[in-house]
C-alpha positions as a printed Julia matrix, in Angstrom:
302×3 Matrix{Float64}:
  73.72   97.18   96.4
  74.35   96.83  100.68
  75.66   93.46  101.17
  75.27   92.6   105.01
  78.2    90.57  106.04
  77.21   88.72  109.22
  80.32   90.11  111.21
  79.57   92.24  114.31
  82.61   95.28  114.46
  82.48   94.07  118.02
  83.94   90.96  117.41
  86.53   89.87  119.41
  89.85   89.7   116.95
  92.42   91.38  117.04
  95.34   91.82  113.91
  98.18   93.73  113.89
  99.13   95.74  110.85
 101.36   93.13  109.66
  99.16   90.59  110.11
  96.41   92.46  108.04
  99.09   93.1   105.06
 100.0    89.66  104.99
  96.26   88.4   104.67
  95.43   90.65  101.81
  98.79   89.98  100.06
  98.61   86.17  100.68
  95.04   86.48   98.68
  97.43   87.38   95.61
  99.95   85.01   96.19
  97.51   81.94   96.35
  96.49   83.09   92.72
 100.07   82.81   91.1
 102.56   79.89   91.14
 105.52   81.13   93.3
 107.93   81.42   90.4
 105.94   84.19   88.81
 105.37   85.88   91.88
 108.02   89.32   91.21
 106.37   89.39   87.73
 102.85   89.17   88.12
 101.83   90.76   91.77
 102.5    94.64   91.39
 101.16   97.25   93.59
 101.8   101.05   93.53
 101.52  103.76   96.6
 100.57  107.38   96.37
 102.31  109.6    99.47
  99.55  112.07   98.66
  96.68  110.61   99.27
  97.96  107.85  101.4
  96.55  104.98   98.71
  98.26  102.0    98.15
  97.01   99.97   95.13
  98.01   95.81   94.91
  96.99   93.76   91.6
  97.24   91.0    89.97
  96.44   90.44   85.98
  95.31   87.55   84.35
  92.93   86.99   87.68
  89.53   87.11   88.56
  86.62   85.61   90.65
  82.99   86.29   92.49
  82.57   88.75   94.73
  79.96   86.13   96.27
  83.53   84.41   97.82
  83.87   87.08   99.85
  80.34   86.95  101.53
  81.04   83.81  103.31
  83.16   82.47  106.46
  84.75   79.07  105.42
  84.3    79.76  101.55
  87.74   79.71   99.37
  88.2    80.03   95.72
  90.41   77.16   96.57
  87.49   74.79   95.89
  87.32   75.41   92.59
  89.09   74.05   90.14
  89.9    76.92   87.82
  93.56   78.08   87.44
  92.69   81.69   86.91
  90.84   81.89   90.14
  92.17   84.07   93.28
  93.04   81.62   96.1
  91.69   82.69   99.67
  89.8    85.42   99.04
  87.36   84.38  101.81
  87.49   84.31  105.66
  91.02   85.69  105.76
  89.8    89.03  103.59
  86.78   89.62  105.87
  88.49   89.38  109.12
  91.66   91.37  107.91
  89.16   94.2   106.6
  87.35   93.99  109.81
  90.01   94.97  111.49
  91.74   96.97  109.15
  88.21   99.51  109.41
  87.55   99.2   112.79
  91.02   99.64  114.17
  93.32  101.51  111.92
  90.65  103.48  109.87
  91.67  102.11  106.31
  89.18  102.68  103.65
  89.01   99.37  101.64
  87.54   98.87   97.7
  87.96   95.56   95.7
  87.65   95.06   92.55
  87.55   91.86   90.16
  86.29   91.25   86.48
  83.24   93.42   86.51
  82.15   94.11   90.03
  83.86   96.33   92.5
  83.04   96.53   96.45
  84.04   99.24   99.24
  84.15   97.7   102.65
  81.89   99.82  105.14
  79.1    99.45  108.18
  75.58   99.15  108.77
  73.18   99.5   111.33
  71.37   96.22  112.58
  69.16   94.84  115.28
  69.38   91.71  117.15
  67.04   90.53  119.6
  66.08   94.38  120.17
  69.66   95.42  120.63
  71.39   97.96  117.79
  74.94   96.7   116.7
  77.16   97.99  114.13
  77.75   94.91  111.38
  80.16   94.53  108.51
  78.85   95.34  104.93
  80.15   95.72  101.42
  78.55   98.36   99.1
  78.97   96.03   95.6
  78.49   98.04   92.52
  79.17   96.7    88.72
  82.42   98.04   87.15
  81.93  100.38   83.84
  84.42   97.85   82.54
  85.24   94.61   82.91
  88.86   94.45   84.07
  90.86   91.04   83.37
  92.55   91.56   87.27
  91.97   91.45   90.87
  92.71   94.82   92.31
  92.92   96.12   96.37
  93.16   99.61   97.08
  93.74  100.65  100.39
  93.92  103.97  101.52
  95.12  105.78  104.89
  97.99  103.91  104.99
 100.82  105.35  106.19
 104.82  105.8   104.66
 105.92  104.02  107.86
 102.38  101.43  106.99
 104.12  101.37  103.46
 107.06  100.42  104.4
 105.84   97.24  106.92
 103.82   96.45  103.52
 107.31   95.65  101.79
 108.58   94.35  104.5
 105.53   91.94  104.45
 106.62   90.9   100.87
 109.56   89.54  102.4
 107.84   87.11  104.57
 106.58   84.59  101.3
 108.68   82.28   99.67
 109.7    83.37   95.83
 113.33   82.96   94.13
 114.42   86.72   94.33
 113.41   87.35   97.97
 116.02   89.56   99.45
 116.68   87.15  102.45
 117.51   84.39  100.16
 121.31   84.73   98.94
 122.87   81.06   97.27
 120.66   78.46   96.56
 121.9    74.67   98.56
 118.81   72.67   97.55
 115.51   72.55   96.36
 112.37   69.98   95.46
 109.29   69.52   95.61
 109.77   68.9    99.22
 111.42   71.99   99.81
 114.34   74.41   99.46
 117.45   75.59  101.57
 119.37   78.74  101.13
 122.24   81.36  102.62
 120.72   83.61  104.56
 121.77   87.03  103.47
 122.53   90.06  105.67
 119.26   91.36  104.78
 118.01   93.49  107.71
 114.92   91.61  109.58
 111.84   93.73  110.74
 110.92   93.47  114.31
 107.36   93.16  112.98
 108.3    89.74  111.31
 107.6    86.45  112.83
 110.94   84.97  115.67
 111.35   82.11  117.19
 112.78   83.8   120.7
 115.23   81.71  121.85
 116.9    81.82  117.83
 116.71   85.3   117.35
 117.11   86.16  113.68
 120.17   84.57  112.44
 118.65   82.37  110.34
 114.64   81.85  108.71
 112.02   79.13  108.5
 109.57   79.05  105.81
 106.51   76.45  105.95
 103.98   75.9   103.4
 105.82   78.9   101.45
 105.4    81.81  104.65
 107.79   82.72  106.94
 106.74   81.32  110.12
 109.77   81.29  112.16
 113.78   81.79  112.89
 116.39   79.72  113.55
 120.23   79.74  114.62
 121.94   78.83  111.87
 122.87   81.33  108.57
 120.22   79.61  106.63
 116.99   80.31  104.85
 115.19   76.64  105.34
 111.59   75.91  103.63
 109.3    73.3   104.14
 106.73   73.86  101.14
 103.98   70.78  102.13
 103.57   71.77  106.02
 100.47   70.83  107.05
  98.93   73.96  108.95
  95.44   75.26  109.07
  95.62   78.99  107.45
  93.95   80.26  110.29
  96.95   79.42  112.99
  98.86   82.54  112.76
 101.23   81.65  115.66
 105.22   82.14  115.0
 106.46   78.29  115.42
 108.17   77.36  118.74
 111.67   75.53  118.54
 110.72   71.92  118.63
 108.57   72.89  115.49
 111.41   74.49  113.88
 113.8    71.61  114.77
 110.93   69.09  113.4
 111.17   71.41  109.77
 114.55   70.82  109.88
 114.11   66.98  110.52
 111.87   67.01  107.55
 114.4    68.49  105.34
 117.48   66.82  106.84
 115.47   63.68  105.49
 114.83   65.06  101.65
 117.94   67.12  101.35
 120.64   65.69   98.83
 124.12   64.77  100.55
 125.93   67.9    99.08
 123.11   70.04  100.6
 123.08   67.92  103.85
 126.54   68.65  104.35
 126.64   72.23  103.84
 123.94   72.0   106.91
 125.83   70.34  108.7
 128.79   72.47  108.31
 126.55   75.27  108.94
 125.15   73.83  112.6
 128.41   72.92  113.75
 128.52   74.32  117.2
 125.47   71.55  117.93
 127.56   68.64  116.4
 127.83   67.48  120.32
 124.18   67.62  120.79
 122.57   64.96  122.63
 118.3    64.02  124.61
 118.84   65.51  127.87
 116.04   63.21  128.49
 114.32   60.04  127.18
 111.86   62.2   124.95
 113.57   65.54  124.33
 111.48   67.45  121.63
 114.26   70.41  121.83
 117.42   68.84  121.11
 119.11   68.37  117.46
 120.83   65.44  117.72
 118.01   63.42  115.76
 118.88   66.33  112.99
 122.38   66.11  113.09
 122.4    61.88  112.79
 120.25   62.3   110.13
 122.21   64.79  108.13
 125.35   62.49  108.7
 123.27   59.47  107.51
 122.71   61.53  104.33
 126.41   62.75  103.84
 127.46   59.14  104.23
 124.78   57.45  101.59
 127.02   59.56   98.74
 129.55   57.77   97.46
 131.74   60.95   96.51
């Protein structure tokens, strides 16, 4: 069965290859709690014929998600359903097809799909549109699988790299553990190399890492992995954050943060101990960070 997807391959978005990798694999880590991640998402890649599979067991939903812009599994209220298998899949295979070739099949329960094109009118004129070819599976498979093929072992690579950029407790950049709630979480950074396709902050360079809502969104100067886990962003704002939003993160945690953490933070910022507004509203300075990590140090009674 065609299912017309109405998507024009004209459409004017644009992802990188990063970008699409992170989409898909965000799709699987919205299904699993972030503790589980290492265990439960697996994927496998074939050099040969240029196919890398990604999977998740224990995971299913309706293809139907994946028909309509704005529609999230999200809504629902089932555990065992896939998380944003939705906009983010259809504009990520849009431009996966269109501008990097990549054949794309998905499979859930018992339905499969392979992403492809069809040939439409509007208002006389023949466009190229966005279609799935949906076919039921000979068996019904307890898992969410992605296949994508024609990627490449340098593609392969940037797709482990992408791994990298989510927030789970064995991520490479993460080395001793400071502090973590509910709120959030602060880490060493290791000497982990960073990929130049991965999100910086320019004027921070890669020293240090900011994750928000569990993605790495930015950099920042100090040896320190810092994550903000309720960050209020819309999904769709792919943007690296700019410094006053990395030094508002930091504000945030500097105000959760338990005095043993806060002063390992501050130890770790010293060289901006002497920071102060350059002007009456100065979104770029730290000193509202620093006061409040000393406010913290100096509520303990140790």
């Amino acid at each position: 069965m065609i299912v017309p997807l109405n998507i024009v391959t004209t459409y004017p978005v644009r992802w990188g290859k990063y970008e699409i990798l992170r989409d898909y694999v965000q799709n699987f880590y919205d299904s699993v709690d972030h503790k589980d991640w290492s265990k439960k998402f697996q994927y496998a890649y074939d050099e040969n014929s240029l196919q890398l599979r990604m999977w998740v067991d224990g995971v299913t939903f309706n293809y139907e998600w994946l028909l309509h812009i704005g529609a999230s599994t999200k809504t629902g209220n089932s555990e065992n359903n896939a998380g944003y298998f939705g906009e983010g899949f259809k504009i990520a295979s849009l431009c996966a097809f269109r501008d990097y070739h990549w054949q794309i099949s998905m499979s859930s329960g018992k339905w499969m799909l392979r992403v492809l094109t069809q040939e439409n009118t509007i208002d006389g004129v023949a466009v190229t549109m966005m279609a799935y070819d949906v076919t039921d599976a000979n068996e019904k498979e307890d898992r969410s699988l992605l296949c994508l093929t024609g990627i490449s072992p340098y593609d392969y690579q940037l797709f482990q790299e992408t791994l990298f950029s989510f927030y789970y407790p064995d991520n490479p950049f993460m080395g001793k553990k400071l502090w973590e709630s509910r709120e959030g979480a602060v880490y060493e950074r290791t000497n982990k190399e960073y990929l130049d396709a991965l999100p910086v902050t320019p004027e921070y360079g890669t020293r240090g890492l900011v994750y928000c809502g569990y993605q790495l969104l930015g950099t920042c100067p100090f040896r320190l992995v810092v994550c903000l886990h309720h960050y209020k962003k819309e999904d769709r704002e792919r943007d690296t954050l700019y410094t006053f939003q990395v030094i508002d993160v930091f504000r945030s945690i500097a105000y959760h943060i338990n005095p043993s953490g806060a002063l390992f933070m501050l130890e770790a910022m010293r060289r901006y101990w002497n920071s102060y507004p350059h002007k009456r509203i100065d979104i770029d300075t730290w000193s509202g960070v620093i006061d409040l990590l000393i406010q913290n140090v100096a509520s303990s009674k140790k």
